[in-house]
C-alpha positions as CSV (number, residue, x, y, z in Angstrom):
1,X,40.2,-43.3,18.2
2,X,41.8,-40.8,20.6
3,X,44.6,-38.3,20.0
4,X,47.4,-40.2,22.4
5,X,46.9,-43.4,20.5
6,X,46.4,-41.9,16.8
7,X,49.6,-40.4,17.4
8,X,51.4,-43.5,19.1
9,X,50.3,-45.5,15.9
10,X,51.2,-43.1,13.1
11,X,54.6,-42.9,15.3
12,X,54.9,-46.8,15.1
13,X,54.0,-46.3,11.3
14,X,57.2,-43.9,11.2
15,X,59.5,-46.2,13.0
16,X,58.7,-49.5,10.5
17,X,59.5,-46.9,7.4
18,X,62.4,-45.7,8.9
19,X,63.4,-49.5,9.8
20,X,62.2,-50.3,5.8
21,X,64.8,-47.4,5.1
22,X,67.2,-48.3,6.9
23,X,67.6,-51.3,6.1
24,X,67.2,-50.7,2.1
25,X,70.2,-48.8,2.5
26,X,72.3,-51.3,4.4
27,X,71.3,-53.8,1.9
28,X,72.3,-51.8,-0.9
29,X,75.4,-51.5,0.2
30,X,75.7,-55.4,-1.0
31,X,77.9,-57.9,0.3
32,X,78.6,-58.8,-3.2
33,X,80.0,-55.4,-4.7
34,X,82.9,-55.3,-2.5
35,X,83.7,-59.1,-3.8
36,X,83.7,-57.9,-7.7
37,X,86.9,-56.7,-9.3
38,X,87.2,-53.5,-10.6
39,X,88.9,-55.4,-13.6
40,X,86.1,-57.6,-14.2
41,X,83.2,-55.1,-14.0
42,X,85.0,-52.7,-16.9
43,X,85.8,-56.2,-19.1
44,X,82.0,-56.8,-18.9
45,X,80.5,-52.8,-19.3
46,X,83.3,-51.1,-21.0
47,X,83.3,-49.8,-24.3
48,X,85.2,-50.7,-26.8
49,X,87.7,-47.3,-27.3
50,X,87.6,-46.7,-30.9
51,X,83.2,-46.1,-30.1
52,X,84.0,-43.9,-27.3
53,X,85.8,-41.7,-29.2
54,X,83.6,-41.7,-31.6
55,X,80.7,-41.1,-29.5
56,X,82.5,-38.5,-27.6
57,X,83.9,-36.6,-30.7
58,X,80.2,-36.5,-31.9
59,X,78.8,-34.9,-28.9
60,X,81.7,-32.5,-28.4
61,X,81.1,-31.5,-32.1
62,X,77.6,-31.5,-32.1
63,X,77.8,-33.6,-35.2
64,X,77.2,-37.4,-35.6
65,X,79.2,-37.3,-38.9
66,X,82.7,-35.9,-36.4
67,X,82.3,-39.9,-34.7
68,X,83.3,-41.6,-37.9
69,X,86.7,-39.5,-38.5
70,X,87.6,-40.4,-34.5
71,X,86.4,-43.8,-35.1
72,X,89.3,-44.5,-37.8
73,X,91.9,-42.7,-35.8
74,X,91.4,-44.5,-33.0
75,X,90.4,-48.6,-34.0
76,X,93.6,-49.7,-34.5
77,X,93.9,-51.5,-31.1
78,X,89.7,-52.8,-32.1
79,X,92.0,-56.5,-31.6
80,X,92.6,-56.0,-28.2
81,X,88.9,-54.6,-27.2
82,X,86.7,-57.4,-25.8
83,X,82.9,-57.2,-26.6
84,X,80.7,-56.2,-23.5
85,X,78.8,-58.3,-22.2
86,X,76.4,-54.9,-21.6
87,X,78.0,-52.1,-22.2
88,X,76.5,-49.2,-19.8
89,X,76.4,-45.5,-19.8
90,X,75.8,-43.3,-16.3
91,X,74.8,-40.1,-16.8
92,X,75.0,-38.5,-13.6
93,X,73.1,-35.4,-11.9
94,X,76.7,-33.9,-10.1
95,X,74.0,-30.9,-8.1
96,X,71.9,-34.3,-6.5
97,X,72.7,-35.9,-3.0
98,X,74.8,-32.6,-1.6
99,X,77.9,-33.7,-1.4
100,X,77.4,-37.1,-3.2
101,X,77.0,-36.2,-6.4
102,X,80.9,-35.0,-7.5
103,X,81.9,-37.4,-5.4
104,X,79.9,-40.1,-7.0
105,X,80.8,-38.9,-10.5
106,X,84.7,-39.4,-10.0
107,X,83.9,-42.8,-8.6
108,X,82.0,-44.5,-11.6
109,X,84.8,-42.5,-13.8
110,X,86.9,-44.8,-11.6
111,X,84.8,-47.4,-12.1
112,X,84.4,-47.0,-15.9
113,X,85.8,-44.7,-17.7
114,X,84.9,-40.7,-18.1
115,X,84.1,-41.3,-21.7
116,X,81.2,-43.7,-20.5
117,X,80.1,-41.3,-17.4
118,X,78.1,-37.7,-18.5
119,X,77.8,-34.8,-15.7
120,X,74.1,-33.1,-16.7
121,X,75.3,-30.1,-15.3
122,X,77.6,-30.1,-18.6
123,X,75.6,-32.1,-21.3
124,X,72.3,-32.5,-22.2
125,X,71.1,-35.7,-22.4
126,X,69.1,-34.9,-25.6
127,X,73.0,-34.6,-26.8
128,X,73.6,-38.1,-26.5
129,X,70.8,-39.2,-28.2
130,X,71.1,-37.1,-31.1
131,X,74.2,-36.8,-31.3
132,X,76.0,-40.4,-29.7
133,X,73.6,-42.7,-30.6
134,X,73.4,-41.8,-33.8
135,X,77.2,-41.9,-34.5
136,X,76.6,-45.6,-33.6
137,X,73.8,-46.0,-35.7
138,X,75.9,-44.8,-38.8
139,X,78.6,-46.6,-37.9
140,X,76.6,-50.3,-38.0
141,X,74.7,-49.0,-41.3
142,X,78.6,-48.9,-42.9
143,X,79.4,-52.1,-41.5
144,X,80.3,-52.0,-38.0
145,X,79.5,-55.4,-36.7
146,X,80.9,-53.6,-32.9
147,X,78.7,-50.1,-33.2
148,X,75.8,-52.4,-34.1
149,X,76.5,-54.7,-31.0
150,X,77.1,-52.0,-28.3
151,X,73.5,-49.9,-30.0
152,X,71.8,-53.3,-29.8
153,X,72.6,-54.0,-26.2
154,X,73.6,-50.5,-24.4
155,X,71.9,-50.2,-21.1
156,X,71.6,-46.8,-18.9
157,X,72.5,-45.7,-15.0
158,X,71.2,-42.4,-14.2
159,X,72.4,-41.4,-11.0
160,X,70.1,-38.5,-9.3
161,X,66.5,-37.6,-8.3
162,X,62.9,-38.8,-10.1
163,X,63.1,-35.4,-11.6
164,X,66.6,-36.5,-13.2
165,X,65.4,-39.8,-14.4
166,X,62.2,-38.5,-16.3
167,X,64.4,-35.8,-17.8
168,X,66.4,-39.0,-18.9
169,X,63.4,-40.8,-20.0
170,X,62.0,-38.1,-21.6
171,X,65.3,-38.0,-23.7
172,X,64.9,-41.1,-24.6
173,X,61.5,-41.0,-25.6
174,X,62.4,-39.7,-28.7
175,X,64.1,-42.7,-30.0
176,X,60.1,-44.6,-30.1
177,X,58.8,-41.2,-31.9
178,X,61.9,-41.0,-34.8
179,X,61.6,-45.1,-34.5
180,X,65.1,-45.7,-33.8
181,X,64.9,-49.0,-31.4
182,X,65.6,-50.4,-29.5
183,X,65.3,-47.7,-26.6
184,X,68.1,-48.4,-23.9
185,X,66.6,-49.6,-20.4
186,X,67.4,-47.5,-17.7
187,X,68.3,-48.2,-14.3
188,X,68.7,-45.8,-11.1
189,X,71.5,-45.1,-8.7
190,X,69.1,-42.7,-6.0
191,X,70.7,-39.2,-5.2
192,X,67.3,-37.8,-4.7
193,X,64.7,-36.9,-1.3
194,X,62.0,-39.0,-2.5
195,X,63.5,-41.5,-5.2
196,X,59.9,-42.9,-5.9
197,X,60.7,-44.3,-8.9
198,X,64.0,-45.7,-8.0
199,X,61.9,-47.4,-4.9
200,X,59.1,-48.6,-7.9
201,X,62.0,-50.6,-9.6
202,X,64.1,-51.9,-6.8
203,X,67.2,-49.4,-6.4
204,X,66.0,-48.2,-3.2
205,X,64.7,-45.1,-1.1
206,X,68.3,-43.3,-0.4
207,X,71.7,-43.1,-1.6
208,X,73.6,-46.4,0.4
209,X,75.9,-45.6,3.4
210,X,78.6,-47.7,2.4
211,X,78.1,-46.2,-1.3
212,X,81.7,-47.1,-3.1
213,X,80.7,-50.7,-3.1
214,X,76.7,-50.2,-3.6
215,X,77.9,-48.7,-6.8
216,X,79.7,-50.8,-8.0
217,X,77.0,-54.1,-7.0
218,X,74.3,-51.2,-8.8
219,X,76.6,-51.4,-11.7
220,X,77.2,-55.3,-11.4
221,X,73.0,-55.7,-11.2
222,X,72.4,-53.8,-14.2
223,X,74.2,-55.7,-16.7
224,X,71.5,-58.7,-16.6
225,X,68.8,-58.0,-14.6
226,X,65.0,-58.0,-16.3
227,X,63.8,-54.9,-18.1
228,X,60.1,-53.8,-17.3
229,X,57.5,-51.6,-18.6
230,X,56.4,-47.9,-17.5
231,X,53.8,-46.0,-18.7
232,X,54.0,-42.3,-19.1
233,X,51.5,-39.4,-19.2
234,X,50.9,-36.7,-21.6
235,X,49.8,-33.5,-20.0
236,X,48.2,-30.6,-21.7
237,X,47.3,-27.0,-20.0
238,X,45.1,-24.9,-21.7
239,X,44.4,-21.1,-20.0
240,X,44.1,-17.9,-20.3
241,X,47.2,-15.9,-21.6
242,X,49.1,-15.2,-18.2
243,X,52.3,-13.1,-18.4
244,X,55.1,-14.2,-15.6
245,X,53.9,-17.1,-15.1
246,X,56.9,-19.6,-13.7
247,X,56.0,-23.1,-14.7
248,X,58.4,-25.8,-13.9
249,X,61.3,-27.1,-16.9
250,X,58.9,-30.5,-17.8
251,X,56.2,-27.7,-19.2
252,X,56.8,-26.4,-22.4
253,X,55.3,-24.0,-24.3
254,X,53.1,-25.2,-27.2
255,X,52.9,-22.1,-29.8
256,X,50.0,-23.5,-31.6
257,X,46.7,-25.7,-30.5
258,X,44.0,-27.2,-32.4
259,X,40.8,-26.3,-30.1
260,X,39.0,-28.7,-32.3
261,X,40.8,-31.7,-30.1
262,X,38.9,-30.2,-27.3
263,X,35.4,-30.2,-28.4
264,X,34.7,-32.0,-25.1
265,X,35.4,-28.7,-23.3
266,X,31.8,-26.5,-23.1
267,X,32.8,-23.5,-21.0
268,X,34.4,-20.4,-23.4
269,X,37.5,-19.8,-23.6
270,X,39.5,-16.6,-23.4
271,X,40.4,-14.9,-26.8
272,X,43.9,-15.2,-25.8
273,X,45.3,-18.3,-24.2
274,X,48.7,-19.7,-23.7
275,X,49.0,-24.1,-24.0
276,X,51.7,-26.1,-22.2
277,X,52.4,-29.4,-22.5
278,X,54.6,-32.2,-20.8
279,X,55.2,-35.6,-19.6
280,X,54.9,-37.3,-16.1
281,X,56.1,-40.4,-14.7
282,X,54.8,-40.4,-11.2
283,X,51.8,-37.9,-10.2
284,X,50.2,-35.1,-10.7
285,X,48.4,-33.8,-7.7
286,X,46.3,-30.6,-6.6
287,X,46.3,-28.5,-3.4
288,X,48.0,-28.5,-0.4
289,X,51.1,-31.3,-1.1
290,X,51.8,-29.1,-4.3
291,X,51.3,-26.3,-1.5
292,X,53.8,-27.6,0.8
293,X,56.3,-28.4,-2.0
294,X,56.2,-24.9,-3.3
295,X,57.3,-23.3,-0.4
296,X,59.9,-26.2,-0.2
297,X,61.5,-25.4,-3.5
298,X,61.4,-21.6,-3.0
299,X,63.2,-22.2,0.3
300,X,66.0,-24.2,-1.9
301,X,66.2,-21.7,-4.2
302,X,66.7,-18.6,-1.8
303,X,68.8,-20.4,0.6
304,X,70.2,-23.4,-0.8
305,X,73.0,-23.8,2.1
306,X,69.4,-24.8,3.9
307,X,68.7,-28.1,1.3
308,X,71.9,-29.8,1.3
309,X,70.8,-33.8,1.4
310,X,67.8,-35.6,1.8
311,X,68.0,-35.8,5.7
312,X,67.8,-32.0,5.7
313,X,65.2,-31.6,3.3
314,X,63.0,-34.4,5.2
315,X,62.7,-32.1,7.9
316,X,62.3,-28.9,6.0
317,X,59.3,-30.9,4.2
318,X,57.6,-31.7,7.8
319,X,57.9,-28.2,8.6
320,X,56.5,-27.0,5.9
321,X,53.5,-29.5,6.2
322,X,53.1,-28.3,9.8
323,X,52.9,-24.4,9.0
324,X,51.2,-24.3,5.4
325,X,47.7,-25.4,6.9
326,X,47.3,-29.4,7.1
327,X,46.8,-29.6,10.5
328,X,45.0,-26.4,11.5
329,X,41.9,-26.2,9.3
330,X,39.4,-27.2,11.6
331,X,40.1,-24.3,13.5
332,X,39.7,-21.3,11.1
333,X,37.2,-19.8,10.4
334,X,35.8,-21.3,7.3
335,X,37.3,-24.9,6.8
336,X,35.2,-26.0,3.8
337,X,36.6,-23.1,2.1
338,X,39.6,-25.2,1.8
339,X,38.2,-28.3,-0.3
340,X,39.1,-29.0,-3.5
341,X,35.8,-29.1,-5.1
342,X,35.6,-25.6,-5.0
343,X,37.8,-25.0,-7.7
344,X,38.3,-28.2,-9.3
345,X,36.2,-30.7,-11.4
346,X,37.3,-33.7,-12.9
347,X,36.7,-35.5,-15.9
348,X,37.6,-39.0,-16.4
349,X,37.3,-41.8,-19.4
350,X,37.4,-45.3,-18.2
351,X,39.2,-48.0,-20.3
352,X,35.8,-49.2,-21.8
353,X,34.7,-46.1,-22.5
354,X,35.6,-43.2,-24.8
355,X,32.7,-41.1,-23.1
356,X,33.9,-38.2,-20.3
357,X,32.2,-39.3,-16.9
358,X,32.7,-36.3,-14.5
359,X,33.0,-37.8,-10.6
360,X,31.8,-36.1,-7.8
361,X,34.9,-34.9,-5.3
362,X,34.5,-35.2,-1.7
363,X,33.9,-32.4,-0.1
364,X,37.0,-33.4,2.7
365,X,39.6,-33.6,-0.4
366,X,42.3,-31.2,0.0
367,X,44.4,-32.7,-2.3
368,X,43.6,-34.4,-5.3
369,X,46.7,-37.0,-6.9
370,X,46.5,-39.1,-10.3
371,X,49.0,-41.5,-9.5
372,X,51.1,-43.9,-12.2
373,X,53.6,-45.4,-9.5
374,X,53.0,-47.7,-6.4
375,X,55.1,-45.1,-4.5
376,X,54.4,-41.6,-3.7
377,X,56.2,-39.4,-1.2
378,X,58.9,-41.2,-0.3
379,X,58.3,-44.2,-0.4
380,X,54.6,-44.4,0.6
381,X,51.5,-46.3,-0.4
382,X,48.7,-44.3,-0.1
383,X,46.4,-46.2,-2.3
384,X,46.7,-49.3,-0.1
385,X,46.7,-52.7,-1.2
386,X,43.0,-53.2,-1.7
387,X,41.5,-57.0,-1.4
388,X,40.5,-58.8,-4.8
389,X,36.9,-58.2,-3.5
390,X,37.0,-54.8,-2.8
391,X,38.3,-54.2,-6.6
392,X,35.4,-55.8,-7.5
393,X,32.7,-53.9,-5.9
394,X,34.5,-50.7,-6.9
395,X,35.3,-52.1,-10.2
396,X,38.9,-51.0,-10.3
397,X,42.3,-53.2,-11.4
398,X,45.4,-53.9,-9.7
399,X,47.3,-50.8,-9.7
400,X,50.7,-51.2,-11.7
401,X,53.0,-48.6,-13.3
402,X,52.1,-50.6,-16.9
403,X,48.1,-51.0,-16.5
404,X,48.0,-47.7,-18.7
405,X,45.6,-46.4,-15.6
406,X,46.6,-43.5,-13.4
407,X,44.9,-43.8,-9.9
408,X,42.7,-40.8,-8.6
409,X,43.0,-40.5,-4.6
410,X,42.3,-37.4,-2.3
411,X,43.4,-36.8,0.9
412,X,42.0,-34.7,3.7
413,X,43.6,-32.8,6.4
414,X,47.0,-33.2,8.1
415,X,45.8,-36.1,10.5
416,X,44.3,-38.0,7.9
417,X,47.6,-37.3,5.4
418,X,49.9,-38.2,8.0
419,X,47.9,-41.6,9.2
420,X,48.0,-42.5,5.3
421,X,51.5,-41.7,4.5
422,X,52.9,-44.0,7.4
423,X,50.1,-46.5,5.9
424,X,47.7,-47.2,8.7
425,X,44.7,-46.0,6.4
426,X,44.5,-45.4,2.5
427,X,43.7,-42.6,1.1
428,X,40.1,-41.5,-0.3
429,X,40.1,-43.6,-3.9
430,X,37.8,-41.9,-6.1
431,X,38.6,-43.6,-9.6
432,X,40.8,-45.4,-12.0
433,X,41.4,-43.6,-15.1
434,X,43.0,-43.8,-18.8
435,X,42.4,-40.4,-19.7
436,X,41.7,-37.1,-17.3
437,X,40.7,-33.9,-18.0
438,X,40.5,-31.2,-14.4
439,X,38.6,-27.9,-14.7
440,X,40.1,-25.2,-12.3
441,X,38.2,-21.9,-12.0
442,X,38.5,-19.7,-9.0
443,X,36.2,-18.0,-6.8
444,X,36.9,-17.4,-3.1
445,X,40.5,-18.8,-4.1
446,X,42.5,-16.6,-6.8
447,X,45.5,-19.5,-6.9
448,X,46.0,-23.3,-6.5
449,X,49.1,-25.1,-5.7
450,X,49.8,-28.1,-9.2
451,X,53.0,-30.4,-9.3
452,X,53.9,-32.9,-11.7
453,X,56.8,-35.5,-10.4
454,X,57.7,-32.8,-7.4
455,X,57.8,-29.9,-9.8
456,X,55.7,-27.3,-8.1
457,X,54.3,-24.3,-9.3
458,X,51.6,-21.4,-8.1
459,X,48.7,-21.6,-10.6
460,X,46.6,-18.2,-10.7
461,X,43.3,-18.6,-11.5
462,X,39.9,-16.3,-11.8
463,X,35.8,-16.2,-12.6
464,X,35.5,-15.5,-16.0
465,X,37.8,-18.5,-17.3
466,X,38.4,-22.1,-16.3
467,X,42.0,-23.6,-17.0
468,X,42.2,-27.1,-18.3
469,X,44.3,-29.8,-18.2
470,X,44.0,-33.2,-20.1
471,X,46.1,-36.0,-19.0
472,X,46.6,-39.2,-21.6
473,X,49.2,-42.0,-22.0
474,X,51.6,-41.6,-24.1
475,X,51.6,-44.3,-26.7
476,X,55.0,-46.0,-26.0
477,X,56.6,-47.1,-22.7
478,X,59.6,-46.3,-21.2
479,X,61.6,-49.6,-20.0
480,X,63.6,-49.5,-16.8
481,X,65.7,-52.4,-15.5
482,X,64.5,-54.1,-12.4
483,X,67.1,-53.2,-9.6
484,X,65.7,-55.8,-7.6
């Protein structure tokens, strides 16, 4: 295939996403949100005002006992409150979508009421499970025929990026660990530059232009659309004890590990080695996409008048995938250099079999994704939609974000990336996994490029000793209302 038409095809390939965009935001905007009273939307989603306080009084106190004292001040007019027909909370990500996210926030107020609408910028979400939701809880155990209701069937906006709604989800998580269900569904109002999850559940790939009514219809569809299932994936790095290293907030710091769980692992380990541990929702990947969003978020961070809304950072991501190697390895000096199966070895368990089967790499693969979603990078495909045959021979399953399977695709240099992101090709499948484990050890290299759900950070490795990382599903799964 020649250069001219490679390049008028991955242009065509651009123009249908940008269409597919285009018009996802025009449809969001909803003929129908404009037609719903404001009236009517709060009669069906509002709490009833003796909870709020409540709720609101525990979280300000930092004490689920403070609800019940604001619950009996305030339930006299209980009469006059009508029962939700789904009573919703929006927590809301006020430093997404530029100038759309304080804007946004006084709008669902509007909408709503600020008792039922969280900044994160102010609260922790972690605060409203422990503290809200359990003010409700107690509240029903005494009696409270309306706590009970509005616990049984409260339902969840979050309003900002996929980094906001898994740090959302990850909140709720707890609930399935302390057994405290049901676990509110969660739906998505997209403030982010990718919004992969919000495009895996129907919300859409960008914030709407016409966004005071798409609100509103967003609000109207999540009171009784269908809830589905997503998985989630529990992430553990094991390395050698590294001072300075910045990992991103999803990673925490585990102070002890049982090395007995890893008996799998043959190489030694260091004498002193930190753990980390976290959960993602849509990828983990290796190499030069984790590259190129590194130097993407350190941009932000210095100069953050650069990054103000997802138009902007678009381009700054294309520039970045222009300049940080994609498209010019074939002419330095050593290209193979660059391949991932230098430093990286994987590990996988299929599901009918508890035995690790390593698989090869390709030697091409500069990047290396384990992928839970049907969208990655905005909004792209890159596993394809493989034929019922194909399957198979290859003896893989329909993807799906419940199949409790990640899938394991590379890609190559910039022209193949770029001919797979605007979906003329897929990418290099390599395997369908539940459990991972990756070996990196360096070499020539002395760093690698990891992100997990766009967090990126610089990994530094050496000779003497490998870092690991084992992905497995977590047991429960988050459930996310269908925006579609």
């Amino acid at each position: 295939m020649s250069n001219s038409k490679t390049a008028a095809e991955a242009a065509g390939g651009a123009n249908v996403a940008a269409r597919s965009s285009l018009w996802d935001s025009i449809r969001a905007c909803g003929i129908f949100g404009s037609r719903v009273k404001k009236e009517e939307l709060k009669r069906r989603i509002v709490i009833p005002l003796y909870l709020r306080s409540a709720m609101a009084a525990a979280i300000r106190d930092q004490d689920a006992g403070a609800g019940a004292s604001a619950a009996a001040e305030n339930r006299g007019g209980v009469e006059a409150d009508e029962m939700p027909e789904a009573p919703i909370v929006v927590f809301v990500n006020s430093r997404s979508g530029g100038r759309h996210g304080p804007e946004l926030k006084i709008r669902l107020q509007e909408l709503i009421n600020e008792e039922q609408v969280f900044d994160l910028s102010v609260m922790s979400p972690s605060h409203f499970v422990r503290y809200a939701l359990t003010c409700l809880e107690n509240l029903a155990s005494i009696g409270d025929d309306y706590a009970k209701t509005i616990r049984e069937k409260l339902r969840i906006m979050v309003a900002g990026g996929d980094g906001t709604v898994g740090w959302i989800l990850g909140s709720l998580g707890e609930l399935f660990v302390q057994k405290r269900e049901p676990v509110p569904p969660t739906g998505i109002i997209p403030l982010g530059t990718g919004n992969d999850l919000s495009r895996s559940f129907g919300w859409g790939g960008s914030f709407p232009f016409a966004w005071k009514s798409a609100v509103k219809q967003s609000l109207l569809t999540a009171i009784s659309n269908p809830v589905q299932n997503l998985d989630s994936w529990h992430v553990t790095i094991i390395m050698q004890e590294t001072q300075g290293l910045q990992l991103p907030y999803c990673l925490k710091s585990v102070g002890e590990y049982d090395l007995n769980e890893d008996v799998d692992i043959q190489r030694e380990l260091a004498e002193r080695i930190s753990c980390f541990e976290g959960v993602f929702y849509n990828y983990l990947s290796i190499g030069m996409d984790a590259q190129v969003a590194y130097g993407f978020h350190h941009l932000r961070n210095t100069r953050p008048y650069l990054a103000r809304g997802p138009i902007s950072n678009k381009l700054i991501y294309g520039g970045y995938s222009c300049t940080q190697g994609w498209f010019f390895t074939p002419c330095v000096k050593t290209p193979n250099l660059r391949g991932l199966k230098n430093i990286l070895s994987l590990y996988i368990k299929k599901v009918s079999n508890k035995e690790w089967e390593k698989i090869p790499i390709p030697a091409s693969v500069r990047s290396l994704v384990l992928l839970n979603l049907d969208s990655y990078g905005s909004g792209s495909h890159p596993w394809g939609h493989p034929t019922p045959e194909y399957l198979d021979q290859r003896r893989f399953y329909e993807a799906r974000a419940d199949d409790g399977l990640l899938e394991i695709f590379g890609m190559k240099q910039g022209w193949h990336a770029s001919m797979v992101m605007v979906e003329i090709i897929s990418a290099v499948h390599i395997a369908q996994a539940a459990a991972v484990k990756l070996e990196l050890r360096g070499g020539d290299w002395n760093r690698a490029y990891l992100q997990t759900d766009g967090e990126p950070w610089k990994h530094p490795l050496n000779r003497e000793h490998s870092t690991f990382l084992k992905i497995k599903r977590v047991p429960f799964q988050s459930r996310m209302i269908n925006g579609k």
